[in-house]
VOBA-1610 file (N, C-alpha, C; in pm, whole numbers, padded with zeros to 5 digits, always signed):
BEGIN
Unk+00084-00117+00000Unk+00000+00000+00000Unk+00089+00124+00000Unk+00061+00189-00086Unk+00123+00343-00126Unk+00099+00442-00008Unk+00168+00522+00089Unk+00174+00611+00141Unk+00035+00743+00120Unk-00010+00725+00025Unk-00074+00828-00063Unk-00208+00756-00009Unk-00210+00627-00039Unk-00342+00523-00017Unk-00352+00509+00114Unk-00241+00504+00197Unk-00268+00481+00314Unk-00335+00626+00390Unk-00240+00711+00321Unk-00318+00870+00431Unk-00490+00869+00360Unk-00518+00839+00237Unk-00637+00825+00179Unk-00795+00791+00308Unk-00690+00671+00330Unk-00733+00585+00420Unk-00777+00569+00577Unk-00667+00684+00574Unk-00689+00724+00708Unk-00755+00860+00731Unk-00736+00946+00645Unk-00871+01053+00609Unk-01003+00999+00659Unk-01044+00889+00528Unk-01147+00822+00576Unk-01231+00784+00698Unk-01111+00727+00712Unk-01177+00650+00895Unk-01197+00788+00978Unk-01099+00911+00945Unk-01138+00983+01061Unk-01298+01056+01042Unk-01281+01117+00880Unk-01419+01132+00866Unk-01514+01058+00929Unk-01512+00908+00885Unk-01600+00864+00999Unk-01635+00904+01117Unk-01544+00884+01211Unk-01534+00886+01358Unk-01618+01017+01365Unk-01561+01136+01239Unk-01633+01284+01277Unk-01767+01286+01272Unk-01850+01176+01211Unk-01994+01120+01143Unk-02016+01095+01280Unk-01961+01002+01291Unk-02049+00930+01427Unk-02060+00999+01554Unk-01958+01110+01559Unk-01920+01225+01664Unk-02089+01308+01688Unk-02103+01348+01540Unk-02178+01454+01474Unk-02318+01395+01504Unk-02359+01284+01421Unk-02473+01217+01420Unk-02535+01131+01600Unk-02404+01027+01627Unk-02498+00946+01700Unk-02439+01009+01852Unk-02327+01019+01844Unk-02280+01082+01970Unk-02365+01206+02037Unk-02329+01330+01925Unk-02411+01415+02065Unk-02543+01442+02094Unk-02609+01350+01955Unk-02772+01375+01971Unk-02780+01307+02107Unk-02718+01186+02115Unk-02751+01065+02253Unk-02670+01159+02397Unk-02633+01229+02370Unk-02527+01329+02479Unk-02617+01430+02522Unk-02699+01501+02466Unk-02803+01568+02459Unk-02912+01525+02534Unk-02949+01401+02477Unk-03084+01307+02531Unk-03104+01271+02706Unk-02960+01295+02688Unk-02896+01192+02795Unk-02896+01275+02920Unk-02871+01398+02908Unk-02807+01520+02973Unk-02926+01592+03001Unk-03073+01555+02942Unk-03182+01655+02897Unk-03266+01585+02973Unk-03280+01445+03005Unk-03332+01304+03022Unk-03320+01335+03206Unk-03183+01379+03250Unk-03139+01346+03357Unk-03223+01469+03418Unk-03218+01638+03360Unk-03231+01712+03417Unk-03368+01689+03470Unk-03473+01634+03352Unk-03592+01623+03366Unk-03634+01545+03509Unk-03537+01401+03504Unk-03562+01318+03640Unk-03547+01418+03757Unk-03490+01493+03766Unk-03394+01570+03878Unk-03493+01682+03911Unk-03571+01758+03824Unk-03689+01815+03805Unk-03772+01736+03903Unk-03825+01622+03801Unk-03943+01546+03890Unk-03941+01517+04035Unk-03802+01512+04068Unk-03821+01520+04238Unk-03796+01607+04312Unk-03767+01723+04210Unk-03804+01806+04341Unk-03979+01910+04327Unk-04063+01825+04241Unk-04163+01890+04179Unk-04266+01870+04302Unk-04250+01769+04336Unk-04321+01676+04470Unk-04308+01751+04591Unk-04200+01877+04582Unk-04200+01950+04727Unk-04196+02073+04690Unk-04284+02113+04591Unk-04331+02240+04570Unk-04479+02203+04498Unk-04594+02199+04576Unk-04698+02159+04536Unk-04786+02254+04558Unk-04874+02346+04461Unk-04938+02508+04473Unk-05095+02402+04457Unk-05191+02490+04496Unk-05369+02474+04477Unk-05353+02589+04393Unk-05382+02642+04256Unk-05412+02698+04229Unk-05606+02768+04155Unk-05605+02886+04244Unk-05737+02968+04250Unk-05794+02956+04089Unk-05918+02971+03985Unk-05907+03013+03855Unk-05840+03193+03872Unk-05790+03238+03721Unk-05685+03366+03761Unk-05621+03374+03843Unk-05564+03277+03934Unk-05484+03290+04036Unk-05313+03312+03943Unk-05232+03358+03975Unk-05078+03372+03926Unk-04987+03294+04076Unk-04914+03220+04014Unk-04767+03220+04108Unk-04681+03241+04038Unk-04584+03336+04100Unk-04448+03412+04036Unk-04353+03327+04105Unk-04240+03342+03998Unk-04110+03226+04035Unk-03977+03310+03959Unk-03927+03315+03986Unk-03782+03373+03993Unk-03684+03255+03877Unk-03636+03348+03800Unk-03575+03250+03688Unk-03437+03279+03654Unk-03343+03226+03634Unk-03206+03294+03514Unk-03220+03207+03400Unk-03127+03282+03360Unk-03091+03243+03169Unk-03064+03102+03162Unk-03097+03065+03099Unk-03038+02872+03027Unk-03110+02777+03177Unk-03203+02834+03197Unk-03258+02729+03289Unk-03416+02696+03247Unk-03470+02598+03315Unk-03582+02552+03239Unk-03635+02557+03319Unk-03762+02551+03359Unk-03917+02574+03429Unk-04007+02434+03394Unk-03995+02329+03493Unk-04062+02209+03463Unk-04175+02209+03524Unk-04301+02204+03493Unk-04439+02180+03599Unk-04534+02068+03579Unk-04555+01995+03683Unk-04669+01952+03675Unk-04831+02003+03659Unk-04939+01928+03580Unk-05038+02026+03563Unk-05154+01956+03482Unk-05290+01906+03524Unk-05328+01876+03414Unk-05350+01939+03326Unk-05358+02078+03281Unk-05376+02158+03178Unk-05259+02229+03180Unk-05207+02318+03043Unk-05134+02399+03038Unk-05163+02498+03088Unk-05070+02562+03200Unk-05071+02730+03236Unk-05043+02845+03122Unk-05131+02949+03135Unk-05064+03058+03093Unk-04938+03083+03133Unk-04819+03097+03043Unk-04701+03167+03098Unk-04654+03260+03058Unk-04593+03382+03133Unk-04529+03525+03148Unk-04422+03534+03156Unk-04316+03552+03061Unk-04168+03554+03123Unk-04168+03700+03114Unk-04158+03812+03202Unk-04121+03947+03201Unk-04252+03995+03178Unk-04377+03960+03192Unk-04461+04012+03111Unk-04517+03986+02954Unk-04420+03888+02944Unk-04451+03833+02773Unk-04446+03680+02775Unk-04558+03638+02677Unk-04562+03528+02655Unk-04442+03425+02686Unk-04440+03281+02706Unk-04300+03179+02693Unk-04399+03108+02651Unk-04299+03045+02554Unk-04346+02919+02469Unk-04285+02796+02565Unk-04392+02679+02529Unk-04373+02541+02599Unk-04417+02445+02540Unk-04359+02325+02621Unk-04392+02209+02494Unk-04435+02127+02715Unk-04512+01999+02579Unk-04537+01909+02738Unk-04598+01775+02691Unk-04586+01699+02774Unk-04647+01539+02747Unk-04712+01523+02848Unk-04824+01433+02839Unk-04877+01342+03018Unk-04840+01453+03132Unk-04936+01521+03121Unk-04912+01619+03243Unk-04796+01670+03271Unk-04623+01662+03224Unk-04547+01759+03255Unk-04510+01875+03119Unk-04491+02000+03189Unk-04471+02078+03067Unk-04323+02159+03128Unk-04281+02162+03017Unk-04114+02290+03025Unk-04118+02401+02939Unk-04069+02493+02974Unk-04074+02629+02913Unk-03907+02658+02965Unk-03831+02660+02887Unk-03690+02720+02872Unk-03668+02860+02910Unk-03584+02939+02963Unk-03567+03112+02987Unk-03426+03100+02914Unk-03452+03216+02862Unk-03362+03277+02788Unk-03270+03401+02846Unk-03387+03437+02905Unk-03319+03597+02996Unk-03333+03575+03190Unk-03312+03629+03219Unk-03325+03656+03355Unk-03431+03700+03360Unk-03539+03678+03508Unk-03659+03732+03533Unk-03758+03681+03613Unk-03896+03705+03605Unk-03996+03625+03673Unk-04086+03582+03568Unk-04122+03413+03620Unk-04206+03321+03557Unk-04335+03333+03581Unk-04462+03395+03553Unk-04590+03410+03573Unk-04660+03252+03582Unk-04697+03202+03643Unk-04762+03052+03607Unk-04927+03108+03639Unk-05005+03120+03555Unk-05098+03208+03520Unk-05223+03057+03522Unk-05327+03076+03613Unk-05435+02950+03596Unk-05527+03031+03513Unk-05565+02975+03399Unk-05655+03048+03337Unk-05780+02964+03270Unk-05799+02878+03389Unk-05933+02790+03341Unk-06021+02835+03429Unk-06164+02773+03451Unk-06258+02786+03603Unk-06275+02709+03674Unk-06166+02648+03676Unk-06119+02549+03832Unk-06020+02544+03885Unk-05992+02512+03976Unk-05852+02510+04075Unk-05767+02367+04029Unk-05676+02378+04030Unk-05568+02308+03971Unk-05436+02302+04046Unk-05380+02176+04037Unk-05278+02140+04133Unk-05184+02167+04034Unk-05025+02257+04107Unk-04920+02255+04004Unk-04831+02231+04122Unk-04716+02176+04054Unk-04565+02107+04125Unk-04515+02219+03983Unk-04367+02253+04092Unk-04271+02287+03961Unk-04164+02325+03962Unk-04031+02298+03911Unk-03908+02254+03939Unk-03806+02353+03862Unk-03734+02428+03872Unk-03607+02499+03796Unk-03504+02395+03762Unk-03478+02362+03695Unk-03279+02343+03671Unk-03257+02373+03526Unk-03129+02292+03521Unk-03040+02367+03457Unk-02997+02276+03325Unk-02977+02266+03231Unk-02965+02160+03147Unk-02817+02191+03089Unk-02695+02080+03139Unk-02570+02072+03099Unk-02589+02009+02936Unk-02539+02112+02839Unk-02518+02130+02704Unk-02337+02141+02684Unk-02267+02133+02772Unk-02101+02130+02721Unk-02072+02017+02645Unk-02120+01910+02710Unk-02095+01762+02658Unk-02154+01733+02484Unk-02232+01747+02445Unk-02329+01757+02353Unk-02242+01895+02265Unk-02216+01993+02275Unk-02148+02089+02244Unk-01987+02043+02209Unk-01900+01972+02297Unk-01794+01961+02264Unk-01780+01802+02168Unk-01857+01724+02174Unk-01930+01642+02082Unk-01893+01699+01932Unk-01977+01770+01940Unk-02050+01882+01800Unk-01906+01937+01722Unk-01798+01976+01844Unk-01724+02040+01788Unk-01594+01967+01746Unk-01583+01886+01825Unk-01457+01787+01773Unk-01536+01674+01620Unk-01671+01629+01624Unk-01667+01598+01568Unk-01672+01734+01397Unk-01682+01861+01384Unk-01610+01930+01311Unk-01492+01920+01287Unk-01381+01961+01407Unk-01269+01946+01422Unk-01189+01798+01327Unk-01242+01703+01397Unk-01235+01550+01328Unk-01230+01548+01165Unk-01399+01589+01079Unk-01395+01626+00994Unk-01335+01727+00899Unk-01274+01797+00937Unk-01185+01912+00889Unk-01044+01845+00850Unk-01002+01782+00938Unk-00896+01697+00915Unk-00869+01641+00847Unk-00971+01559+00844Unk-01024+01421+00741Unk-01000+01476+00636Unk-01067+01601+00596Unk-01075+01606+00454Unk-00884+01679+00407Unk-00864+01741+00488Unk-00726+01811+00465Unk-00651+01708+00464Unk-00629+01573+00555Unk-00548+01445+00500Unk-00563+01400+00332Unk-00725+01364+00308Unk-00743+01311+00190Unk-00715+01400+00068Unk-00713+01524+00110Unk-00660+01649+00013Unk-00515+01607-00023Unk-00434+01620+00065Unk-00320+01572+00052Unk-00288+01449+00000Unk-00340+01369+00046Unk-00294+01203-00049Unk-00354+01212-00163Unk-00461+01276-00205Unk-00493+01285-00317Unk-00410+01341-00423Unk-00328+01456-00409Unk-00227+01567-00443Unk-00114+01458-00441Unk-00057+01390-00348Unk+00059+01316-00355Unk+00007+01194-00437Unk-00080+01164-00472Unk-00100+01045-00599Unk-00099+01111-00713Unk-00168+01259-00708Unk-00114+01271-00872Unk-00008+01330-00905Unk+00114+01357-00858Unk+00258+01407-00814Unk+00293+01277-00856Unk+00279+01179-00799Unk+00290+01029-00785Unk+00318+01008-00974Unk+00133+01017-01021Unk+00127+00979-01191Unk+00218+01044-01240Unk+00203+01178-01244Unk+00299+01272-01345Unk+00438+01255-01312Unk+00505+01227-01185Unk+00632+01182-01238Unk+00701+01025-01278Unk+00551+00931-01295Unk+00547+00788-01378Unk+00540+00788-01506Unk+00482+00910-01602Unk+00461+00925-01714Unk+00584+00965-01785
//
C-alpha cells in the first residue's frame, strides 16, 4: 500500500469517527443530559406543590439557560417578564426554557382550581457541544489528509509518465 493510499485511508476513517461524533454521539449526549435534568426536576416537583385559584398567578424567579418544569393537568398561561414563553409538554409535565433573567408568571386560566408542582434546573449542554465540535474538528482533518494524499498520488502519476 502506497503512502498516498494509506493517508487516503486514514482521512477516511477519521471522517467517519467525525460522522459518528456529529450524528450518534451528541444527539444521545443531549438526550442523555436533557433526560437526567428532567428526572432531577421530577423530584423536586413533589415539594413544591401550589392549589391553584381560577386567575390565580404564582411568580417564580428564573435565570438564563434554565428551564421551568411543571406539573399540571392543563397547560398554564405563561409570562416571562410580562410576555408570553413558549412550551412544549407530554402526560401532564410541561417545560418552558428562559432565555433571559426574570420572573415566571404561572398564570391559571381555566374555572377550576388546579394542582401545580414545579421545578427549575439547569440543562448541561457542554458535553453535547464539545461532541459537535470535535466531531467538526475530526472532519476538517479528514478532509485536509485526503486532500493531501490525493495531491501526492497525482505528483505520484505525473512523475510515472
Amino acid at each position: 500500500m502506497t503512502n498516498a493510499r494509506k493517508m487516503f485511508t486514514i482521512g477516511i476513517v477519521i471522517i467517519a469517527v467525525a460522522i459518528i461524533l456529529l450524528f450518534l454521539v451528541s444527539p444521545y449526549v443531549l438526550q442523555y443530559t436533557f433526560s437526567k435534568s428532567i428526572n432531577e426536576a421530577q423530584k423536586q416537583i413533589n415539594s413544591t406543590v401550589y392549589l391553584l385559584s381560577p386567575n390565580q398567578t404564582l411568580s417564580i424567579k428564573i435565570s438564563s439557560g434554565k428551564v421551568l418544569v411543571y406539573n399540571s393537568t392543563y397547560p398554564l398561561k405563561l409570562l416571562l417578564n410580562n410576555q408570553s414563553l413558549s412550551q412544549a409538554g407530554y402526560n401532564g409535565t410541561w417545560i418552558a426554557p428562559s432565555s433571559t433573567n426574570g420572573t415566571i408568571s404561572l398564570i391559571n386560566n381555566y374555572t377550576r382550581q388546579l394542582k401545580v408542582g414545579y421545578a427549575i434546573v439547569g440543562v448541561t449542554l457542554w458535553p453535547s457541544y464539545l461532541s459537535i465540535f470535535l466531531g467538526f474538528i475530526l472532519g476538517l482533518v479528514g478532509i485536509i489528509i485526503i486532500a493531501y494524499a490525493t495531491l501526492i498520488s497525482l505528483r505520484n502519476r505525473t512523475r510515472q509518465k
